[in-house]
N, C-alpha and C positions, 0 to 999 in steps of 0.2 A: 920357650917357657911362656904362659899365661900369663898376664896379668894376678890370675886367681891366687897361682904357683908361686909369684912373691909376694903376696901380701903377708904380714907374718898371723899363725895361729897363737891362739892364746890359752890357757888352761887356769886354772884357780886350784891349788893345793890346800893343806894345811901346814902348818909350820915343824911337825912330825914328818911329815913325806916328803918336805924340801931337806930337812937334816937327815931323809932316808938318802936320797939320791946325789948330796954331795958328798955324802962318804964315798959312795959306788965309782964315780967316774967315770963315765961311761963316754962313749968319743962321740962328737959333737954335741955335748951337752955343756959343756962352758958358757955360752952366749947366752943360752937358756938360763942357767942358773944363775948370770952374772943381772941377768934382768927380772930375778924376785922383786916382786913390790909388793909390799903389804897394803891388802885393800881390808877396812876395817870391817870386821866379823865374819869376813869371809875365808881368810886362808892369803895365803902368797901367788901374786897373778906370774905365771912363767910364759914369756912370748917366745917364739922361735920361728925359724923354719918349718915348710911343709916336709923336707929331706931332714932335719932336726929333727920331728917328733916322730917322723916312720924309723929313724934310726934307733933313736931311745926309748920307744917304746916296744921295739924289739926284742934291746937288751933287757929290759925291763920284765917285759913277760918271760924271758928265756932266764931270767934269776927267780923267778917267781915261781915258776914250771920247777924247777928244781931245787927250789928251798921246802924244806920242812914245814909242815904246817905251824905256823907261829904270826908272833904280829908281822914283825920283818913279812915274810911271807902274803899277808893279809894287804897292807900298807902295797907292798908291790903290786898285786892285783889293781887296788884302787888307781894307782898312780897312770898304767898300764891303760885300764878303762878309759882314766881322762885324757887322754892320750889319742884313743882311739875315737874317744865321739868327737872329740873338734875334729880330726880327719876326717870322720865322715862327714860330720855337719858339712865341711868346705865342699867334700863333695858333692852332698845334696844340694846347697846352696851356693857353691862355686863363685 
């Protein structure tokens, strides 16, 4: 494993889309979730793993993909996306 491969990612939510995804439960997001912190006017910062956010942002888009169009639905999208650009950033910028 890389140096890159442990440092941990980081994403910024809103406090809407942290109360979307600790209802969900999704498997390896405990750690994630357990390290919300609230950065002011920005949303809730979530750190994790790079095997953390490929895993839950899996499930994420895969409850997304199949929910109805609604907020739930919407919220997933967004969560999903943040999800995916720190994984690429680390890539780009590793």
């Amino acid at each position: 494993m890389s140096n890159s491969d442990e440092r941990p990612l980081s994403i910024c939510i809103s406090e809407h889309q942290l109360a979307r995804l600790r209802k969900l439960d999704y498997p390896r997001s405990e750690e994630m979730l357990a390290s919300a912190t609230l950065i002011e006017d920005e949303g809730y910062e979530l750190t994790g793993s790079r095997h953390d956010f490929e895993t839950v942002a899996g499930f994420v888009a895969g409850d997304a993909n199949h929910s109805r169009p609604s907020r739930k639905r919407a919220q997933l999208y967004e969560i999903a996306e943040a999800l995916e650009n720190a994984l690429s950033a680390r890539a780009r910028f590793g």
